[in-house]
N, C-alpha and C positions, 0 to 999 in steps of 0.2 A: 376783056381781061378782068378778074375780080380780084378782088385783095386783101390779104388775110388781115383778118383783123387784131391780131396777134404779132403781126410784124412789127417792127420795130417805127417804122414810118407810122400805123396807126395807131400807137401805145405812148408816141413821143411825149404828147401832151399829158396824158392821163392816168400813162403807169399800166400795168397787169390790167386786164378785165375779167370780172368775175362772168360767171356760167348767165348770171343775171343780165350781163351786159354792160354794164357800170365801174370803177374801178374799184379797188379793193380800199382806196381810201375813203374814197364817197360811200362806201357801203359799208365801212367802220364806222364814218360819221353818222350815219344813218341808225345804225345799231345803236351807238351813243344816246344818242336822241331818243331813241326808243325806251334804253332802260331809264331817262331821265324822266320822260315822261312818267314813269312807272314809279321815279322819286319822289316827284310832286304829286304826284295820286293821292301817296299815300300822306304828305304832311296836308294837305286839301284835306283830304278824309278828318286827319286828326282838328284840323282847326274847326270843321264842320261838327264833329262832336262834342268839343267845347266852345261853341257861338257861344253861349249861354252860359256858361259857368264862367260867373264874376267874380265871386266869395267876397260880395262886397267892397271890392275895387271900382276904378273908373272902368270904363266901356268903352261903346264906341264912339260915343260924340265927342270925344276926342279928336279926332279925325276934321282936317283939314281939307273938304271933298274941291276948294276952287284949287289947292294949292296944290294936291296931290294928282287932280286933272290936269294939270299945268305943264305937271314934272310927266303924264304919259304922255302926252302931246308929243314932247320931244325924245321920249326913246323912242314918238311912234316915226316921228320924222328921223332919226338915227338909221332903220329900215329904208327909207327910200334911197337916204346917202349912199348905204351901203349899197345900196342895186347898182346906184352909178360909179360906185370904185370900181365895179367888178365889170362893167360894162369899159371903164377906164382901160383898165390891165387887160381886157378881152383884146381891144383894138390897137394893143402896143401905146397907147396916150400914156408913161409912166409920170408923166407933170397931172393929167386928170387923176391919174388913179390916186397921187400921193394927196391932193386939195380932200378928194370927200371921204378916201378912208382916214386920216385928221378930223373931218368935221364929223365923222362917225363916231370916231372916238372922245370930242372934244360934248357932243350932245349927250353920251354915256355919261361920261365924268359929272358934266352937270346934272341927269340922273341920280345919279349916285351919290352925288353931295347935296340934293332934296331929300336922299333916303334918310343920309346922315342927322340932317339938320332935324327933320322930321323925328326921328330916336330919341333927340335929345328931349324936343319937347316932349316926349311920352315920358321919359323916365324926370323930367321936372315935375310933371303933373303927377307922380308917385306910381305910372306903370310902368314895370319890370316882369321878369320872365318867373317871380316868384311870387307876385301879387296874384294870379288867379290862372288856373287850368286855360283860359283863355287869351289872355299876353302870350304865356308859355305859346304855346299856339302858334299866334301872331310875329310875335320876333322871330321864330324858328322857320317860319313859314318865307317871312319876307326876308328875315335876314339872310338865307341861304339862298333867295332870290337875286342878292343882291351881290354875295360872293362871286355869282356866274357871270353878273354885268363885270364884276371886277375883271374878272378872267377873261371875258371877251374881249375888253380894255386895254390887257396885256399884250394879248394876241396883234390887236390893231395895231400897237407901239412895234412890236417887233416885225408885222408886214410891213408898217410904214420905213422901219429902220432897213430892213433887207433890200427893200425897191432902191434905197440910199447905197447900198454899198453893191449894188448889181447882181446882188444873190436870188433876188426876184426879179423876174423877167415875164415877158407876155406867155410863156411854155408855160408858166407856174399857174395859169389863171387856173386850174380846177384846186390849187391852194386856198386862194382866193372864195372859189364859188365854196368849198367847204366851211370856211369862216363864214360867208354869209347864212347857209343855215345851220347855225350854231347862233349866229346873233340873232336873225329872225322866229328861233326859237323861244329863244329867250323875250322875245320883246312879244309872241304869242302867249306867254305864259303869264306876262305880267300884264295881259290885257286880264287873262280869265281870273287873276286874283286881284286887280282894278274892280272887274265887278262883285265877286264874291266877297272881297272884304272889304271895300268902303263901298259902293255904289248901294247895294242890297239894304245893309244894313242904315245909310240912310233915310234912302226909302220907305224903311219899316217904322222910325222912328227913332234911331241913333241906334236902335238892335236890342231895344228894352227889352 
């Protein structure tokens, strides 16, 4: 007996399936992801053009490399939690999935409040997005880096909230696996500008 994969029995979890085989969510998200990719190209490209142009401003030794290593660490450990919410809500566990998508959420936040903290010291030390082609750059670059942890932040409060009010359920889990790559995107992204804008320049010599 075979079974259409189209019936209602094999769509329950997942929704419509596209021609590709996937649903039509998971390959929205995917799309997503694609033209973000295509976002961050482009501000990568613009901050790689102005490495170098300082106009006589501070630079990059600026840059706090144990303290900013510190803060990836833990979005890079926010990734693993997330594996296991989703691994949670996969096997109906609604107490597991609610513990690590929280501590997903909770290692963001603290991300995200090293972003902040980190800001501020740049603009005490007198850099801002007007001091040189290259700040402009750098806060456009990471600050909209850091808009997306926001958003994924959100996202985690209101799975967490919905598993609370029974509106998320184990059927929901390709909700779920959708939010996780949208966050492990993100936290790819922040590895490849970890090394391009502080590890590199380091290296070079604060990026004299």
């Amino acid at each position: 007996m075979t079974v259409d994969v189209h019936s209602p029995e094999s769509t329950a979890d997942h929704g419509h399936h596209t021609s590709l085989g996937i649903s039509n969510t998971k390959l929205a998200m995917w799309c997503f992801i694609g033209s973000e990719c295509l976002f961050f190209g482009a501000l990568i490209s613009a901050y790689l053009i102005y490495i170098n142009e300082r106009a006589d401003g501070p630079g990059a030794e600026l840059f706090d490399i144990e303290f900013t290593s510190a803060s990836t660490f833990i979005l890079l450990m926010s990734s693993l939690s997330m594996v296991l919410a989703l691994a949670g809500i996969q096997a109906g566990d609604m107490r597991r999935f609610r513990i690590w998508i929280v501590a997903t959420g909770l290692m963001g936040s603290v991300f995200l409040a090293g972003q902040i903290y980190e800001f501020t010291v740049f603009l005490s030390e007198g850099a801002n997005v007007t001091v040189s082609p290259f700040w402009s750059a750098f806060f456009l670059l990471t600050g909209f880096h850091g808009v997306h942890v926001a958003f994924g932040i959100l996202m985690l409060i209101a799975a967490w909230a919905s598993s609370l009010t029974g509106r998320l359920r184990m059927e929901n889990a390709e909700t779920i696996e959708n939010l996780g790559l949208y966050w492990h995107f993100v936290d790819v992204v922040w590895i490849l500008l970890f090394t391009l804008v502080y590890l590199i320049p380091a290296l070079g010599g604060g990026g004299s």
